[in-house]
Residue frames as qw, qx, qy, qz and C-alpha x, y, z in Angstrom:
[[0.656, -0.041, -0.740, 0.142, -48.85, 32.23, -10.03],
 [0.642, -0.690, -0.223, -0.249, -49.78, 32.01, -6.18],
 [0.115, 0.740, -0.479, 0.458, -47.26, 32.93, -4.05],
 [0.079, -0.214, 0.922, -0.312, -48.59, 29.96, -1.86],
 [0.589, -0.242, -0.436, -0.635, -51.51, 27.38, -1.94],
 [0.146, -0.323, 0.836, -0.419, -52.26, 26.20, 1.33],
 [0.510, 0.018, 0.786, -0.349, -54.44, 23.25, 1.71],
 [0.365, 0.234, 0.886, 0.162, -56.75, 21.20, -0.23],
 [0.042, -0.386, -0.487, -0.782, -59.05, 24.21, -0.77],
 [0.257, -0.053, 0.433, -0.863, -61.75, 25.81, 0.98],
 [0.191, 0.414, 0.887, -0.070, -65.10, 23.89, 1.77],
 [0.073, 0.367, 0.714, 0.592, -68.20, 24.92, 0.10],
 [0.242, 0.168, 0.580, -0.759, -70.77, 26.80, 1.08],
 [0.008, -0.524, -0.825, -0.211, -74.42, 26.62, 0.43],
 [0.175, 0.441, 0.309, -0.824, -75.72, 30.49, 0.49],
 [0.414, 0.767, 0.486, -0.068, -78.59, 31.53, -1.98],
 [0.196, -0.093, 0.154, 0.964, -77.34, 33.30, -4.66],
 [0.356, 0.640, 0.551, -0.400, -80.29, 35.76, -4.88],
 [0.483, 0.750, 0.429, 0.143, -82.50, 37.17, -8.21],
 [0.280, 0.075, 0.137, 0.947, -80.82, 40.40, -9.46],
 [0.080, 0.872, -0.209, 0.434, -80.67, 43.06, -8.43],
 [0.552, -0.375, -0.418, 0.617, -78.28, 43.06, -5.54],
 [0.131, -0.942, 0.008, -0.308, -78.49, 46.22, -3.54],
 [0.722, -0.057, -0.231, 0.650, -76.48, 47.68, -1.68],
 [0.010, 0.916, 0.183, 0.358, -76.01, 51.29, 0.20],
 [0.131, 0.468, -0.511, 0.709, -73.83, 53.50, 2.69],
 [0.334, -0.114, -0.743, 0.568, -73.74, 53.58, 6.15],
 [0.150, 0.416, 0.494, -0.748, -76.10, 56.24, 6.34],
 [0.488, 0.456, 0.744, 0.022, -78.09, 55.23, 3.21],
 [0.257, 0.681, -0.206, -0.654, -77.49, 58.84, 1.24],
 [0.081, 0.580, -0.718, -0.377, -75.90, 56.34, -1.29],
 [0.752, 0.000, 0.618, -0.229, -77.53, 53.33, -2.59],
 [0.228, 0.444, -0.693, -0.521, -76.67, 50.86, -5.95],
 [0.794, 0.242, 0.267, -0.490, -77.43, 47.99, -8.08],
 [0.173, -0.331, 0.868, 0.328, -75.66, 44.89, -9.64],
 [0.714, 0.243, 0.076, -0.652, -77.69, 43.35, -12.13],
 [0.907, 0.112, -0.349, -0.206, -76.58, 40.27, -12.29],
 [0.929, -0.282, -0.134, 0.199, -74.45, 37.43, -10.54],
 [0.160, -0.864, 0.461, 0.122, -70.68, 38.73, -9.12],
 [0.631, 0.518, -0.577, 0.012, -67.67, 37.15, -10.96],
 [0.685, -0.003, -0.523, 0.506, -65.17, 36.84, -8.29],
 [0.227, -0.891, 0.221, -0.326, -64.24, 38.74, -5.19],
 [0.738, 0.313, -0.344, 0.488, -61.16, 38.99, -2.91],
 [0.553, -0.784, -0.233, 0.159, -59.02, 39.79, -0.50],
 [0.487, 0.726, -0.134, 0.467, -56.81, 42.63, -0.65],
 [0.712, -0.510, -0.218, 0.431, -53.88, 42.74, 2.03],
 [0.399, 0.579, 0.175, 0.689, -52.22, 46.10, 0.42],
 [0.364, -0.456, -0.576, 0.572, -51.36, 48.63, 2.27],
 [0.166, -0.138, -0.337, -0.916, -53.17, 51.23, 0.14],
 [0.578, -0.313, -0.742, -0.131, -56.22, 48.99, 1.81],
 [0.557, -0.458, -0.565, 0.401, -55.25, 49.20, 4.96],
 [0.083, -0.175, -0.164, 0.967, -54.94, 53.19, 5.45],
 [0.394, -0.131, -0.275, -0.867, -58.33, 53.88, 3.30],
 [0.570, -0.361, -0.478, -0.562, -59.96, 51.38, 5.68],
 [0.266, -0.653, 0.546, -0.453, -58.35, 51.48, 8.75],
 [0.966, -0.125, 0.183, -0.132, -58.68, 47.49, 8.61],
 [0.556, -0.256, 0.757, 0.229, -55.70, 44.36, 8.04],
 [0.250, 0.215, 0.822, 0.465, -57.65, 43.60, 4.45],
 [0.438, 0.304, 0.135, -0.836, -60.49, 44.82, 2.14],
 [0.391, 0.180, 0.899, 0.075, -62.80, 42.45, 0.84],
 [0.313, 0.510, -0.266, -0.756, -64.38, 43.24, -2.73],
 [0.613, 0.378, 0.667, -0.191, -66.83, 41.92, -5.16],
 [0.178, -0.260, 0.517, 0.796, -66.56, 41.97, -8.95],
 [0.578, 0.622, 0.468, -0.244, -69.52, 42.22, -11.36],
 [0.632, 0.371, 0.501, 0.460, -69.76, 42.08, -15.00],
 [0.225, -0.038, 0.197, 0.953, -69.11, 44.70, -16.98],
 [0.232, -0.316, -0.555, -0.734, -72.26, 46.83, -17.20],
 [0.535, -0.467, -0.666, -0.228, -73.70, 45.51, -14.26],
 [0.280, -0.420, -0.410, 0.759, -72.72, 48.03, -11.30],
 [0.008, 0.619, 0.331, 0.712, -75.11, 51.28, -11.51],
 [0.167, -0.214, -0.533, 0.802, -75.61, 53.90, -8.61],
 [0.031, -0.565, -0.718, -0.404, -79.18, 54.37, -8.35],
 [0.213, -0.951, -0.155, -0.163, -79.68, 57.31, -5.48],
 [0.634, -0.730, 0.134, 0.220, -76.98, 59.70, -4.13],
 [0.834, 0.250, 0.159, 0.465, -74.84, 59.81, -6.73],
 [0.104, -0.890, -0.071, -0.438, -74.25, 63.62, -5.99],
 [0.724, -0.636, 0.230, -0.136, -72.84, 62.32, -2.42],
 [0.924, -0.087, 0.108, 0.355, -69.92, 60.51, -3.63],
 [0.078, -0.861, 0.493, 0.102, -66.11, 61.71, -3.34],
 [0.902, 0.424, -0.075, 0.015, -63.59, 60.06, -4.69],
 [0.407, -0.657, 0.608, 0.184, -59.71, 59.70, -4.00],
 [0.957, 0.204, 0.202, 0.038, -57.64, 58.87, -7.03],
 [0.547, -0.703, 0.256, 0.374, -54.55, 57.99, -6.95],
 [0.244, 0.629, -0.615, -0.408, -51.50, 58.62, -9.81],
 [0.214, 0.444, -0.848, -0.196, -50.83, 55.00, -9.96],
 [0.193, 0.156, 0.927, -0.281, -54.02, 52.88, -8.62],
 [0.073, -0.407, -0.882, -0.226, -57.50, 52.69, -8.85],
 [0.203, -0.464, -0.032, -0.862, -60.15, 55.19, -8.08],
 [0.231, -0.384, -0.829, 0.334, -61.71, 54.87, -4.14],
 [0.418, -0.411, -0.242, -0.773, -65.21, 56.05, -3.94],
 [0.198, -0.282, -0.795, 0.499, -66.83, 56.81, -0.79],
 [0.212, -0.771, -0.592, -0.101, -69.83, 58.42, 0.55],
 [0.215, 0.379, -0.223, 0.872, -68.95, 62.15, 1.33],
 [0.476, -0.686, 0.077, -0.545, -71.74, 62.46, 4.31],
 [0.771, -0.573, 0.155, -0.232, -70.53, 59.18, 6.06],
 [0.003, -0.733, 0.677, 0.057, -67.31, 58.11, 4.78],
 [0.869, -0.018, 0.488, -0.073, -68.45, 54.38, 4.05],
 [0.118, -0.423, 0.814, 0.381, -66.09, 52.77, 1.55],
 [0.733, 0.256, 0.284, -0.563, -68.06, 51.80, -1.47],
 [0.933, 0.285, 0.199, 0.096, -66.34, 50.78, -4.49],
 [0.455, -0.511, 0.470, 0.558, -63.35, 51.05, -6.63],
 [0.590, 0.772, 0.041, -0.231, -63.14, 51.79, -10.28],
 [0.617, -0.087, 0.297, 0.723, -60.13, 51.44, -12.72],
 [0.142, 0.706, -0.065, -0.691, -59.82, 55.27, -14.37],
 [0.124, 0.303, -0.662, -0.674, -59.20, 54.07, -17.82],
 [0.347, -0.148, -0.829, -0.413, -61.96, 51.25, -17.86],
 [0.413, -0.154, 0.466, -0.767, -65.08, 52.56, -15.46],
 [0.892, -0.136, -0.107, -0.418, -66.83, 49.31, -16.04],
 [0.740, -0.062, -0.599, 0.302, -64.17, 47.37, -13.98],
 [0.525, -0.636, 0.303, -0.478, -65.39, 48.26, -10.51],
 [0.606, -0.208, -0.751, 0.159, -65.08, 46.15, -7.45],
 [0.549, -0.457, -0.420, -0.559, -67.34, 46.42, -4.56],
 [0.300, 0.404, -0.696, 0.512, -67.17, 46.20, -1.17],
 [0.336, -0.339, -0.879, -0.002, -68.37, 43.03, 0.18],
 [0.195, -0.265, -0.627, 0.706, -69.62, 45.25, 3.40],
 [0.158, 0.183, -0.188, -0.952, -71.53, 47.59, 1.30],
 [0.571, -0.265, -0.605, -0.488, -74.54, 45.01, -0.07],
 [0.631, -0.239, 0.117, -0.729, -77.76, 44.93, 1.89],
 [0.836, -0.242, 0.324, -0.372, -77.42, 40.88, 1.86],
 [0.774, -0.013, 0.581, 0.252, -76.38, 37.61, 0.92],
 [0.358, 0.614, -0.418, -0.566, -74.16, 39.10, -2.49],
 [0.930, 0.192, 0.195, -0.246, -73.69, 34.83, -3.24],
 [0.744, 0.481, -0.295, 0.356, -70.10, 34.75, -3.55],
 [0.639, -0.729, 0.076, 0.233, -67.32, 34.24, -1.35],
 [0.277, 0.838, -0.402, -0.243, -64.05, 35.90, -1.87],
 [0.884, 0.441, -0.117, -0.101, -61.35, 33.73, -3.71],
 [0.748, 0.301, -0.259, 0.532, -57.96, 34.55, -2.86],
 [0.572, -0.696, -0.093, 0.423, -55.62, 36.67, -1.28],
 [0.346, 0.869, 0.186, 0.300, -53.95, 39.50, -2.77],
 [0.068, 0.870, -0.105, 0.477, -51.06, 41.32, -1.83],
 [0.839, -0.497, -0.132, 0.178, -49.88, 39.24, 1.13],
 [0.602, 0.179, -0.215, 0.748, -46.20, 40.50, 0.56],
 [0.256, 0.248, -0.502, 0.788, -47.90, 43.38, 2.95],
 [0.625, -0.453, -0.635, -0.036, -49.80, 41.76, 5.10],
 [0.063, -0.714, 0.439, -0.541, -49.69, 43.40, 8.54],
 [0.040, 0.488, -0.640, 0.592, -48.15, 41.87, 11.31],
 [0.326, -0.053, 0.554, -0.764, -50.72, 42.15, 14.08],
 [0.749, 0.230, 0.104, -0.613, -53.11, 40.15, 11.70],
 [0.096, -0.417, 0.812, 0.396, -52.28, 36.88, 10.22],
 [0.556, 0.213, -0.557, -0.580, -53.76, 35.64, 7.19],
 [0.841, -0.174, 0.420, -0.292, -55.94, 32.43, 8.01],
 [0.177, -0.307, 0.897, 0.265, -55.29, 29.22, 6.59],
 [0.543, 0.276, 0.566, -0.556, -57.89, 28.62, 4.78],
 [0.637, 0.081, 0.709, 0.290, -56.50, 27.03, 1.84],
 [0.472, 0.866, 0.166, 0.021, -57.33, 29.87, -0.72],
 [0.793, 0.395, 0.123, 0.448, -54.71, 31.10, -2.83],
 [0.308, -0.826, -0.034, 0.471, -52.11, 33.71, -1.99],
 [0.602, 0.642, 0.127, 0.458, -50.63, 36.32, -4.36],
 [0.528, -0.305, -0.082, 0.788, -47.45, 38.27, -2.85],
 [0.249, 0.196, -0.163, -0.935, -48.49, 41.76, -5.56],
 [0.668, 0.318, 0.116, -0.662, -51.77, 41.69, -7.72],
 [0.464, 0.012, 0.849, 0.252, -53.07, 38.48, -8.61],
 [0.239, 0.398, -0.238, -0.853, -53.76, 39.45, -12.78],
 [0.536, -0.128, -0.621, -0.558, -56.21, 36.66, -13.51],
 [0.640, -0.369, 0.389, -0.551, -58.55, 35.85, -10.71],
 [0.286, -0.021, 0.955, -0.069, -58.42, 31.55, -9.86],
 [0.488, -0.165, -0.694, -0.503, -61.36, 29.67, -11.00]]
């Protein structure tokens, strides 16, 4: 359940979702991937497991179907950080861009980071995650999307 639902909902947008492939690459481009097909959901994560591995308030992340994340160059170039009790964070080991996440027991449930694709990915994130540690110095917008206090374990519609 949503720890809070503020407004009516968020207006629409109107971006292109584009053809498959999405791309996507690092900061210095060693790294580069491929989503074949439309993203489920994506999100905001307010966590403070987030907020040290990206020196930001939130991380914003894209899901794709099972099957449909693949790392086409550079794969050689990624490092990883995984914790006892979380998800796996993969990053580019020449430039330190934050790329995706992984779950260790099921490596086709990634999620993506929105910053990481080359363009319009055609989804906007859904919710809020994790607000119970939100920092401070940032405050969550109002923007009528759902809020989960810990992990929200079935994304909204």
């Amino acid at each position: 359940m949503p720890a809070s639902s503020r407004g009516a909902g968020r207006s629409s947008y109107s971006a292109t979702v584009p053809d498959p492939p999405l791309t996507g690459h690092c900061n210095c481009g060693a790294v580069k991937f491929e989503v074949d097909g439309p993203l489920m959901s994506a999100a905001y994560c307010h966590c403070t497991r987030c907020q040290r591995r990206t020196g930001t308030a939130v991380s914003v992340s894209a899901r794709p179907a099972p099957g449909a994340f693949r790392i086409v160059a550079g794969e050689e170039r990624l490092r990883c950080w995984a914790p006892e009790d979380g998800s796996e964070k993969w990053f580019c080991g020449d430039c330190g861009s934050a790329m995706f996440s992984r779950n260790p027991d099921d490596h086709d449930s990634v999620g993506i980071r929105m910053g990481a694709f080359d363009g319009e990915p055609g989804i906007r994130p859904g919710y809020h995650q994790f607000v119970a540690y939100a920092v401070p110095w940032e405050p969550i917008p109002d923007d009528g999307l759902p809020r989960y206090e810990e992990r929200a374990t079935v994304p909204p519609p």
